[in-house]
C-alpha positions as CSV (number, residue, x, y, z in Angstrom):
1,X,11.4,-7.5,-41.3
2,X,9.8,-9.6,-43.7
3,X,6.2,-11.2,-44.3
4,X,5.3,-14.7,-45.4
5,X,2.0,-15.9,-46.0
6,X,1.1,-18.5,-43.9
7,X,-1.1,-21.9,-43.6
8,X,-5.0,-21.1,-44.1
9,X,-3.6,-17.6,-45.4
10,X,-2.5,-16.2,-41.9
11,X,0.6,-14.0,-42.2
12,X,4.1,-14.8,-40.4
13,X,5.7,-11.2,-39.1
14,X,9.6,-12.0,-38.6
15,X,10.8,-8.9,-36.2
16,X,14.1,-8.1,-35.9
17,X,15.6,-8.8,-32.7
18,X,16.7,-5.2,-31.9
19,X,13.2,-3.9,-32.9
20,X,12.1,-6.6,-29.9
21,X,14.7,-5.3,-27.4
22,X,13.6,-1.5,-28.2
23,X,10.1,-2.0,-27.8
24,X,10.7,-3.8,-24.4
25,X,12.9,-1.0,-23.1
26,X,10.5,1.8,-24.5
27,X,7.4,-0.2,-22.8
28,X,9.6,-0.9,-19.5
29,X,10.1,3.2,-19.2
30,X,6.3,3.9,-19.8
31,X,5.1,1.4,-17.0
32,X,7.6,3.0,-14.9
33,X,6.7,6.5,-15.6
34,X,3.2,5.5,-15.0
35,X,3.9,3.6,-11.3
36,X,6.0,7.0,-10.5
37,X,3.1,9.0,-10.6
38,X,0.5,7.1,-9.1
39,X,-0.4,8.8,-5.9
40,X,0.4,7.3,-2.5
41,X,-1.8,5.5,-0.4
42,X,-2.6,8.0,2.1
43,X,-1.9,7.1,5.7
44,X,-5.1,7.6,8.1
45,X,-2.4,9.0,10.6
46,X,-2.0,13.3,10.5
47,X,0.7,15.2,12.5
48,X,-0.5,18.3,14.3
49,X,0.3,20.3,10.8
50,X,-2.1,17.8,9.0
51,X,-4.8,17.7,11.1
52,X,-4.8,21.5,11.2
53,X,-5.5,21.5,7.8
54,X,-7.8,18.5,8.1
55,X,-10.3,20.4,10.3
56,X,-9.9,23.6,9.0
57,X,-8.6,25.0,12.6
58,X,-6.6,27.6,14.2
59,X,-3.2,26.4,15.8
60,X,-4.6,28.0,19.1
61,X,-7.9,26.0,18.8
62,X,-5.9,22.8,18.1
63,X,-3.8,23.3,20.8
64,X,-6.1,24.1,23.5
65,X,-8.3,20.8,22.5
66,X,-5.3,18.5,22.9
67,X,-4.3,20.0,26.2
68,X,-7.8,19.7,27.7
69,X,-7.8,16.0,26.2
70,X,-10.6,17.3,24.7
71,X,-10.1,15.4,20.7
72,X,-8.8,12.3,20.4
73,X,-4.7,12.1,19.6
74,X,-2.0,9.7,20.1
75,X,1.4,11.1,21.8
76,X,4.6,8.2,22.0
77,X,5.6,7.4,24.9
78,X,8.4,10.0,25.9
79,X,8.0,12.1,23.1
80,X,6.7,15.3,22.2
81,X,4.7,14.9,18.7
82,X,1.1,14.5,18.3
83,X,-0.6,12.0,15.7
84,X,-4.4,12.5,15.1
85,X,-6.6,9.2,13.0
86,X,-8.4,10.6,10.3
87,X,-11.4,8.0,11.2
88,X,-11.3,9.1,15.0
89,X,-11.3,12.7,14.2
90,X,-14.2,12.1,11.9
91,X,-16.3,10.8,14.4
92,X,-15.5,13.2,17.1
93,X,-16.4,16.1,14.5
94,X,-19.8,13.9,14.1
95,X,-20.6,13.6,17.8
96,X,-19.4,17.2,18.3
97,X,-20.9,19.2,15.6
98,X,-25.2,18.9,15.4
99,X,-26.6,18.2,12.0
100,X,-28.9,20.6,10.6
101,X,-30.8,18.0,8.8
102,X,-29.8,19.9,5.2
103,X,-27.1,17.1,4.3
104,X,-28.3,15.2,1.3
């Protein structure tokens, strides 16, 4: 590496190629460290487990709900697993739970 003094008294870096390439590849793992651990975007869409957790309910209570068609949930066609949206669980908790008039 070497420095030369420049027009107008700016300074000229010369950097070693190798320097360059190590840099790049040292900068290259970073960024990719950093994309690994962003977090996912989170689907809207919960599986029974999920939505359990979600609304803080028993299995039992869950269960019962979806076989009275009482909360919303999607089923495929021909199949067996249950997918709950986050938004239309939120507003079926709204319409089905009174406020108290405490929230700020």
């Amino acid at each position: 590496m070497s420095v030369e003094p420049g027009a107008g008294g700016a300074l000229t870096v010369a950097v070693p190629d190798e320097l360059v390439q190590a840099l790049a590849e040292r900068i290259a793992e970073l960024v990719a460290d950093r994309v690994e651990r962003r977090p996912e975007v989170e689907s809207p869409w919960l599986d029974f487990e999920a939505a359990l957790a979600y609304l803080v309910f028993s299995r039992d209570r869950l269960y019962k709900l979806t076989a009275a068609r009482a909360i919303p949930f999607r089923k495929k066609r021909g199949g067996h697993a249950l997918l709950f949206h986050r938004d239309e669980l939120d507003r079926w908790l709204e319409a089905e739970y009174e406020s108290t008039g405490c929230a700020a």
